[in-house]
PAZAPA-4460 file (N, C-alpha, C; in steps of 0.05 Angstrom, whole numbers, plus 32768, in hexadecimal, padded with zeros to 4 digits):
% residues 230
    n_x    n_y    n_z   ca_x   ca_y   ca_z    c_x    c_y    c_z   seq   type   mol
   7E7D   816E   86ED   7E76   8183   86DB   7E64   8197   86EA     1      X     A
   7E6C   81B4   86E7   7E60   81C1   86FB   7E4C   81CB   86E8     2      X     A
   7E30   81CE   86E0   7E1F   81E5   86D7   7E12   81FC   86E3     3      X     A
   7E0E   8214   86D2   7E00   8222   86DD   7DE8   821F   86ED     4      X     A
   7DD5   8234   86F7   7DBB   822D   8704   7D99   822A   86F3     5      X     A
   7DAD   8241   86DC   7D9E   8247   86C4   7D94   8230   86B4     6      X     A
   7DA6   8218   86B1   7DB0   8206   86A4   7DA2   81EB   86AA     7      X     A
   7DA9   81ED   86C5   7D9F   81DA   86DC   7D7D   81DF   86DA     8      X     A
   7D73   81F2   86CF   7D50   81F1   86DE   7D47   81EE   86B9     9      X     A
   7D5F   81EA   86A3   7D4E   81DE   868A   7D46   81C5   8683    10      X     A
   7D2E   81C1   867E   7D23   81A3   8675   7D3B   8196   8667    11      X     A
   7D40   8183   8663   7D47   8177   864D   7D36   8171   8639    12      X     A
   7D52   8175   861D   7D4A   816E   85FD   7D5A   8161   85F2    13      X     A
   7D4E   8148   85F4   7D63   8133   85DB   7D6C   8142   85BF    14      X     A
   7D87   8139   85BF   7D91   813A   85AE   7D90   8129   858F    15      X     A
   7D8C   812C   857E   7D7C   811B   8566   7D94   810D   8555    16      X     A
   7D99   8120   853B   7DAC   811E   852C   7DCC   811C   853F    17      X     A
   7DDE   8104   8538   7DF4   8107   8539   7E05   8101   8525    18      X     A
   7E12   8112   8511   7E1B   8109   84FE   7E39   8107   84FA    19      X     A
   7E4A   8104   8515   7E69   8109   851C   7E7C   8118   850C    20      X     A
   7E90   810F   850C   7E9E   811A   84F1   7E9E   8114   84D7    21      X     A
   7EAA   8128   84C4   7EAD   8121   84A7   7EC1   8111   84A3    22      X     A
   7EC3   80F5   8494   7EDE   80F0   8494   7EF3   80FB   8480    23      X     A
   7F02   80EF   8480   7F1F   80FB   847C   7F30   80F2   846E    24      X     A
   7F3E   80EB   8458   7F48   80DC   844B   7F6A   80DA   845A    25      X     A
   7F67   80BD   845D   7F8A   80B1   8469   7F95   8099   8455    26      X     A
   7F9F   809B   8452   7FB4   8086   844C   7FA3   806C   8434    27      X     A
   7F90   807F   8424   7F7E   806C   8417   7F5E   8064   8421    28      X     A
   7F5C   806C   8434   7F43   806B   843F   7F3C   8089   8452    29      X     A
   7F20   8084   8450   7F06   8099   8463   7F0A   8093   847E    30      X     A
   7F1B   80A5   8488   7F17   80A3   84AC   7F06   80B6   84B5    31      X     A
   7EEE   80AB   84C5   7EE7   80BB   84DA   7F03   80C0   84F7    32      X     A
   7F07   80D7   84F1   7F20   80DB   8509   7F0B   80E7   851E    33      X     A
   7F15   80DB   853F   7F04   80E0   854F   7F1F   80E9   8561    34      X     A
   7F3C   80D5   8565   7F47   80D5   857A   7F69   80DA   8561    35      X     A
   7F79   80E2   8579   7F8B   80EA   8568   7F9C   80D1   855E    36      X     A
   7F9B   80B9   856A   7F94   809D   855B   7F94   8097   8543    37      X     A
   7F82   80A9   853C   7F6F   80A3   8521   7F7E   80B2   850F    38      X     A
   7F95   80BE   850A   7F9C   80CF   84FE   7FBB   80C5   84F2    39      X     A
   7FB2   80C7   84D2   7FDB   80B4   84C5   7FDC   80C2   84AD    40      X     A
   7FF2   80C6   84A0   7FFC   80D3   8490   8016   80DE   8491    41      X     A
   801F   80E4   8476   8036   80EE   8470   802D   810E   8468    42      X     A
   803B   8128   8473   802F   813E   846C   804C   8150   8475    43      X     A
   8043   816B   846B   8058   817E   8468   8051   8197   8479    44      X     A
   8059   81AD   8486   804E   81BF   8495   8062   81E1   848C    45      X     A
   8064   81EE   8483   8078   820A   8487   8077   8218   848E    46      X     A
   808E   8228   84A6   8089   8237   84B4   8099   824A   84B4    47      X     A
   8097   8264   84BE   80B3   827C   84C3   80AF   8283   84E2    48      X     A
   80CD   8295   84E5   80C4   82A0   84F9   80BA   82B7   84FF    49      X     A
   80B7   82BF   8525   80B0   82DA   8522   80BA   82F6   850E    50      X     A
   80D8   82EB   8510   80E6   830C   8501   80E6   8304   84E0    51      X     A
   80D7   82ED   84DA   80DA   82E2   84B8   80EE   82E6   84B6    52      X     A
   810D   82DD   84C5   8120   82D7   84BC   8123   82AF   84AF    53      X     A
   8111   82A7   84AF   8120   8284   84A8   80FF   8280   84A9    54      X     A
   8109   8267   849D   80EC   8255   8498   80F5   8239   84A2    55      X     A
   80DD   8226   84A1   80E3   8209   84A3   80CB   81F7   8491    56      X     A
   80D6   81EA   8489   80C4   81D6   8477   80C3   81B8   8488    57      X     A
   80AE   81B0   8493   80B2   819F   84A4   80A0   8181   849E    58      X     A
   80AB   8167   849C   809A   815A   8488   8099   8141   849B    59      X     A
   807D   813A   84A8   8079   811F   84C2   8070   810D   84AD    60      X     A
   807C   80F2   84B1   8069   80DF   84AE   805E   80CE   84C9    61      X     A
   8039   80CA   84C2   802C   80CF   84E1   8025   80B3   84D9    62      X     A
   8027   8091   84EF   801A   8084   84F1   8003   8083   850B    63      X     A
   7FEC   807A   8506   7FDD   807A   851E   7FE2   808D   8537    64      X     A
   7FE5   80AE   8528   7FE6   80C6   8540   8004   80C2   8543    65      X     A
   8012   80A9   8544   8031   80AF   854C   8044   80C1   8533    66      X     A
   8052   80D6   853D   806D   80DB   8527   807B   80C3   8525    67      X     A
   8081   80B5   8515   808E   80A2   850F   80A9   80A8   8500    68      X     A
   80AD   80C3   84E9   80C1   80C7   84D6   80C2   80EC   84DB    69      X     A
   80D1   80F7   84D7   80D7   811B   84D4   80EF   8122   84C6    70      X     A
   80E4   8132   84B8   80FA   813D   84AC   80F6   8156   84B4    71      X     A
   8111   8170   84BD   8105   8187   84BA   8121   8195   84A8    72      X     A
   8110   81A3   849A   8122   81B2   8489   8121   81CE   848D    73      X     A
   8134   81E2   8497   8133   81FD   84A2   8149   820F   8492    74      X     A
   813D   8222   8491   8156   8234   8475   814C   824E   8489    75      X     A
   816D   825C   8493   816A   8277   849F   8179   8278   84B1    76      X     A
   8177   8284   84CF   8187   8284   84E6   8199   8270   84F5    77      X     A
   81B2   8272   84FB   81C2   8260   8508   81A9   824B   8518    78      X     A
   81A1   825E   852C   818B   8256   853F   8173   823F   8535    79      X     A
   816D   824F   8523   815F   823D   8516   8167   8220   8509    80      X     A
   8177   8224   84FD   818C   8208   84EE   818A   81F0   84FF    81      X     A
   8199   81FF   851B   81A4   81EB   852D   8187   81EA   8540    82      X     A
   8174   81F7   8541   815F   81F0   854A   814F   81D3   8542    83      X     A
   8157   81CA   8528   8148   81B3   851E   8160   8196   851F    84      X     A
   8173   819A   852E   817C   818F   853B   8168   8181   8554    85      X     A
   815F   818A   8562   8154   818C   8577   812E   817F   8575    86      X     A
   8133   8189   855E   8115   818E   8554   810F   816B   8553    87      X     A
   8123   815D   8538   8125   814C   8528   8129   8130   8548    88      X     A
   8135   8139   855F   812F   8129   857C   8116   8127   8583    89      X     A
   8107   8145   8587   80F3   8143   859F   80D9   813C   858B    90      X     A
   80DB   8135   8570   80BC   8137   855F   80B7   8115   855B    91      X     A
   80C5   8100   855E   80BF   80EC   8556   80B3   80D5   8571    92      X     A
   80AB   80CF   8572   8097   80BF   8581   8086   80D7   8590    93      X     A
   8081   80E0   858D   8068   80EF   8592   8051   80EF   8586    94      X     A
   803A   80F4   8595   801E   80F9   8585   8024   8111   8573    95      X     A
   8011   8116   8564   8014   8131   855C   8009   8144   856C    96      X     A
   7FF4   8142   857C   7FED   814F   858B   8001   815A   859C    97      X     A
   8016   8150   85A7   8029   814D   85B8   8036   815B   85AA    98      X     A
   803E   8158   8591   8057   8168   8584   8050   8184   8584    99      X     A
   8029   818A   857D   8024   819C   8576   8024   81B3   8593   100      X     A
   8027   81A9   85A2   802A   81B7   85C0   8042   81B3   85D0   101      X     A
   8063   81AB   85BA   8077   81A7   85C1   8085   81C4   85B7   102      X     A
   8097   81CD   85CA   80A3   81E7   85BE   80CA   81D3   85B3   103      X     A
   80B8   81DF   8594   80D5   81DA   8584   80E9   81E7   8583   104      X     A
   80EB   81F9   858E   80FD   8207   8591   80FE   8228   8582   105      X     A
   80FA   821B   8568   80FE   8236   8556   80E5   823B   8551   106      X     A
   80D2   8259   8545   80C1   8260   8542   80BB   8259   8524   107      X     A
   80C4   8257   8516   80BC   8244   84FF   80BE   8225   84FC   108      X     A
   80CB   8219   8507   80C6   81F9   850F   80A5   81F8   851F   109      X     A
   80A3   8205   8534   8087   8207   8544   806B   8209   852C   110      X     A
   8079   821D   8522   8062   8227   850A   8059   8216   84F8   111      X     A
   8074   820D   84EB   8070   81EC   84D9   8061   81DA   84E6   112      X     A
   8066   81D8   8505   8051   81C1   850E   8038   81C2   850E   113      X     A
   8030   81E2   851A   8016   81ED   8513   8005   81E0   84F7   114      X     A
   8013   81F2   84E5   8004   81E6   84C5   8005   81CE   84BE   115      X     A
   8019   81C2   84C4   8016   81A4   84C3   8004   8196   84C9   116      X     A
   8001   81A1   84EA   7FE9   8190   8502   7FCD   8196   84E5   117      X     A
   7FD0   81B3   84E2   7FAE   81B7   84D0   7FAE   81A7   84BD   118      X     A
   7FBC   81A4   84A9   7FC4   8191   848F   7FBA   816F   8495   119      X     A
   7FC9   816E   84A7   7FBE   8152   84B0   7FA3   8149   84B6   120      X     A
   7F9A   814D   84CA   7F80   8152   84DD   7F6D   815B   84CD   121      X     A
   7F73   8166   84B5   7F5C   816F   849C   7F5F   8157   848A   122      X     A
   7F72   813D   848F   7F74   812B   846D   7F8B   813B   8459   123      X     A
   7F92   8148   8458   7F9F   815A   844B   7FC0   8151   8446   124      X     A
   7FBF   8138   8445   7FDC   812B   8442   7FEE   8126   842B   125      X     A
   7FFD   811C   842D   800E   811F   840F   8003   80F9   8404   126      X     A
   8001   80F3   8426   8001   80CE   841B   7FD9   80CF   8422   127      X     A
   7FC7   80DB   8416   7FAB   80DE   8420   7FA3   80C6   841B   128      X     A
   7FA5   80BF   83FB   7F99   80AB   83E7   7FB0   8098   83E0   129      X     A
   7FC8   8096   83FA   7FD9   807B   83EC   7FCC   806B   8401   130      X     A
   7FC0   804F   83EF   7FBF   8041   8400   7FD4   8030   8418   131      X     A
   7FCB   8033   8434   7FE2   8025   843F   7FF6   8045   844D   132      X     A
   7FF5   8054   8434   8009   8071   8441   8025   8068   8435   133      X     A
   8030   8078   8448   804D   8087   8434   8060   806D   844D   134      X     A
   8072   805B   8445   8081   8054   8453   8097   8069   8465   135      X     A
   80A3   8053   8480   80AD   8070   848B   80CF   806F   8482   136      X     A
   80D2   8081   8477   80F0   808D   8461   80E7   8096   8450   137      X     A
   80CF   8099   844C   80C7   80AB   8436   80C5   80C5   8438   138      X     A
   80D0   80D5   844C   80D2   80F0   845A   80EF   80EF   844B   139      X     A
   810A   80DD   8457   811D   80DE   8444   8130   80DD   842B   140      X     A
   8114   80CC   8424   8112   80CD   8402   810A   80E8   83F0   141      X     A
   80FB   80F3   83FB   80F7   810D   83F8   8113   8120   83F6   142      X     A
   812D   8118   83FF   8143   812C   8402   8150   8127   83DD   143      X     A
   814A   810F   83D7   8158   8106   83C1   8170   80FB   83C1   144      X     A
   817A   80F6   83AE   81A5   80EF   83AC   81AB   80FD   83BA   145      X     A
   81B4   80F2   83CB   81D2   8107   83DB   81C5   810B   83F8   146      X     A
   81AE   8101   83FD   8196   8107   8415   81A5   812F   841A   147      X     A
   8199   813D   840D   81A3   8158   8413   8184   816C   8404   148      X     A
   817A   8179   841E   8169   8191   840E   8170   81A0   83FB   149      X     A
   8153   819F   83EC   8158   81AF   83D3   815A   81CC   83D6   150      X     A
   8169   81E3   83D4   8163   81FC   83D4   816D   8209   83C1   151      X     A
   815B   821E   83C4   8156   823D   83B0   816A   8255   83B1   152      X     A
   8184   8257   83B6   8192   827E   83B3   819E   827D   839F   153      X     A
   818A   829D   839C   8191   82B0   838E   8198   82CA   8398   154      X     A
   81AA   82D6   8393   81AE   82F5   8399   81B1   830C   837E   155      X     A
   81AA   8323   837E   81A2   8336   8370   81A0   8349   836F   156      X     A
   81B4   8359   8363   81A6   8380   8368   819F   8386   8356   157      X     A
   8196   83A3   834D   818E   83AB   8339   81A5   83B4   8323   158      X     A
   81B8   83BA   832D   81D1   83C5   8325   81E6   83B1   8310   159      X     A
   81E7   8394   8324   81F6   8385   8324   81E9   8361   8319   160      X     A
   81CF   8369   8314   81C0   8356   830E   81B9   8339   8321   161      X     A
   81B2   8322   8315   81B3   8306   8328   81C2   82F9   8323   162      X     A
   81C8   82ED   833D   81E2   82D5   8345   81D4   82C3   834A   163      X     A
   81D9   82AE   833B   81CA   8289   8344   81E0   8284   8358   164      X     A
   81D3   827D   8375   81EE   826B   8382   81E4   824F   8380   165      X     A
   81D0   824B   8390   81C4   8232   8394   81A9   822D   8389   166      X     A
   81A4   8218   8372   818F   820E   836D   8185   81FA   8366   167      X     A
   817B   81DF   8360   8168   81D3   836D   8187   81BC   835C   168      X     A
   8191   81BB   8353   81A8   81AC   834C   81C1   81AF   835F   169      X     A
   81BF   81C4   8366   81DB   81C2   8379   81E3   81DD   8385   170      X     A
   8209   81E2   8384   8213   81EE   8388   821B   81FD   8375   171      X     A
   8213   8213   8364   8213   8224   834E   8235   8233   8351   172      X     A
   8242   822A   833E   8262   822B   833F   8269   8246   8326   173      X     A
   8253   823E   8318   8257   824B   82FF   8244   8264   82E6   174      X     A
   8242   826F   82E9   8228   8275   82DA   8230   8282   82B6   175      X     A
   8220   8276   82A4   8228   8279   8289   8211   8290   8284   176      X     A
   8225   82A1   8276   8211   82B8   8267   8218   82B9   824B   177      X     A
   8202   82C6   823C   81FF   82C6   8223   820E   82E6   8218   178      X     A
   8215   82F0   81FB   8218   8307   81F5   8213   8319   820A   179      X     A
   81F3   831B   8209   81E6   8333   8215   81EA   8334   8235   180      X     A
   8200   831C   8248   81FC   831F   8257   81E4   8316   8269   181      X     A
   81D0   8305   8269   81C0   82F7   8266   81C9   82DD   8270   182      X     A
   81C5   82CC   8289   81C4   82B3   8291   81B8   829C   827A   183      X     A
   81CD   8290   8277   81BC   8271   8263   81B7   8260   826D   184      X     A
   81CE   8260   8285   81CE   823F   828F   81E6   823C   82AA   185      X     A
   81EA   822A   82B3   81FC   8231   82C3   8208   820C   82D6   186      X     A
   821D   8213   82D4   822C   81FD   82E2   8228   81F3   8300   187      X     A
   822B   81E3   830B   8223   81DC   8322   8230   81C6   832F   188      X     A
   8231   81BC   834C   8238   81AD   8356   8223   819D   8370   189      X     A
   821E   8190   8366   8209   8183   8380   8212   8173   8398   190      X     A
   8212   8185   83AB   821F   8185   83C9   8225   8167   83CC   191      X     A
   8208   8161   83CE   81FE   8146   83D6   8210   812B   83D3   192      X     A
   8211   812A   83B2   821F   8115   83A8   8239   8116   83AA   193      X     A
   8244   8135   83AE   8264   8139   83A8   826B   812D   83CA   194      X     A
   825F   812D   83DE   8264   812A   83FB   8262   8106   83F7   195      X     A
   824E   8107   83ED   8247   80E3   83E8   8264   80D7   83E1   196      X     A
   826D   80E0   83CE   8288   80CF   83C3   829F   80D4   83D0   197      X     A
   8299   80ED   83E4   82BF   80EE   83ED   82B7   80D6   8408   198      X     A
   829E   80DD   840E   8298   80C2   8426   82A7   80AB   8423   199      X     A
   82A0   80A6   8403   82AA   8082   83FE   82C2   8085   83EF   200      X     A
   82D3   809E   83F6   82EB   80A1   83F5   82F3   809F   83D5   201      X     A
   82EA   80B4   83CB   82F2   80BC   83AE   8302   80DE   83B2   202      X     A
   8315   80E2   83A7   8327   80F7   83AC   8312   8109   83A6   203      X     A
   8309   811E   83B6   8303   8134   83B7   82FB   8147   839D   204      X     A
   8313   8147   8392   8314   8153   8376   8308   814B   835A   205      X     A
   82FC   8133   8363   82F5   811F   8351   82DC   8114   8353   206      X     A
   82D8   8120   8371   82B3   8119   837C   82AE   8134   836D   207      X     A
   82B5   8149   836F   82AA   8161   8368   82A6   8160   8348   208      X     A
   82BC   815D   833E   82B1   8155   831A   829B   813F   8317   209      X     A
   8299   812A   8331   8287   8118   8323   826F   8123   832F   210      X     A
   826E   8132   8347   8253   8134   8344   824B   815A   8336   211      X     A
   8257   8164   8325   825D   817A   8314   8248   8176   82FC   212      X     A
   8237   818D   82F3   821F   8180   82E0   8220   81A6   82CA   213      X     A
   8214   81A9   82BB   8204   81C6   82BE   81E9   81BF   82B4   214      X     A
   81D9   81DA   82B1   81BA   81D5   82A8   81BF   81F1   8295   215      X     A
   81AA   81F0   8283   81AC   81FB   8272   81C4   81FD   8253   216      X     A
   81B5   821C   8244   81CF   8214   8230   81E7   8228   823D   217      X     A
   81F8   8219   8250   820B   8222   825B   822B   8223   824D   218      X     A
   8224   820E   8237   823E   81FF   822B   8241   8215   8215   219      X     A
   8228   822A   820D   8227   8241   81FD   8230   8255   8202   220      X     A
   8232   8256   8216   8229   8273   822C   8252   827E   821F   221      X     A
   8252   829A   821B   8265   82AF   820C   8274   82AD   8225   222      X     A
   8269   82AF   823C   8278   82BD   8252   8272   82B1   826E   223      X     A
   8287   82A1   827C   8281   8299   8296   8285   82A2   82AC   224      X     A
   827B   82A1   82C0   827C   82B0   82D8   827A   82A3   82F4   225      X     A
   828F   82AA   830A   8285   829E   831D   8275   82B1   8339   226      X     A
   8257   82A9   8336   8242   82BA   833C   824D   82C6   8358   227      X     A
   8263   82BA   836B   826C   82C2   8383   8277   82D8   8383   228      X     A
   8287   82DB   836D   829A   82E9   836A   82A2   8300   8359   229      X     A
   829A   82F8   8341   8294   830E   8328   8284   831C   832D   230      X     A
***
């Protein structure tokens, strides 16, 4: 250790109070975290990129500093998509520290790791107060039936009003309107499960009716529409 000269000609002064860190709530208990060791949880991080074309929702479960489980979920650019390909390789046995100074590829995967790293490292976990923590598949339990992300499109003009394509049920096939023109409810198909059954070899045409649902009062609705197309 090199010091100044300035530095070098001061007396010494003990140091008194040491009161380390605050701890931190993990997995059911108060950690003083000192080393990146010390650090477990299940937590979530989101990120975009530079041109805010795409995002990533990125969700570690951390035993003892190791990634142990990842899920990343990315909605936006080719690049990006197939970036968490890549991602979903280089994030698991790593520290987090390691991850957090690993280039993922895409500028919103990186970013997710960022807020993540903070989320964590603050106690800030989804599993803070389970005792024990989140077992590891509980990143893919999070996808639900059909292991398939949940997502949100809609499109809309002013002219032409809103189109449901995709929402938190499925693949929006149908949309029911009332008299006035007015959405009630709308038909759907959930990717997930309809892929599930042609897997275990149910005719195609028949996974899609079974996994076929709507929400709302759709069975009312004056006038149907298919939001792609109409």
């Amino acid at each position: 250790m090199v010091y100044t000269k300035k530095v070098e000609d001061m007396c010494p002064v003990r140091k008194g109070v040491n009161h380390g860190p605050a701890p931190i709530p993990e997995e059911g208990k108060w950690v003083f975290a000192k080393e990146i060791k010390d650090i477990s949880g299940l937590t979530h991080g989101v990120g975009r990129c530079a041109p805010q074309q795409g995002a990533c929702k990125l969700t570690l479960n951390i035993k003892n500093g190791i990634i142990e489980e990842a899920l990343i979920e990315t909605l936006g650019c080719s690049g990006m998509t197939h970036s968490a390909a890549m991602a979903g390789e280089i994030l698991v046995g790593k520290t987090i520290l390691e991850a957090l100074n690993t280039d993922l590829v895409c500028d919103a995967i990186n970013t997710a790791m960022r807020e993540l790293f903070l989320q964590i490292v603050y106690g800030r976990s989804q599993s803070a107060f389970s005792d024990g923590g989140l077992s590891i598949g509980s990143g893919l339990d999070d996808l639900g039936k059909g292991t398939r992300s949940q997502i949100g499109t809609v499109y809309s003009t002013l002219k032409k009003g809103p189109r449901y394509l995709d929402l938190a049920e499925g693949y929006v096939v149908e949309l029911g309107l009332d008299k006035n023109d007015e959405i009630i409810g709308y038909k759907y198909v959930h990717i997930g499960k309809m892929m599930d059954s042609i897997r275990k070899g149910i005719d195609p045409m028949k996974a899609i009716e079974k996994a076929s649902g709507t929400y709302g009062r759709f069975e009312e609705a004056v006038k149907k529409i298919d939001p792609r197309e109409e």
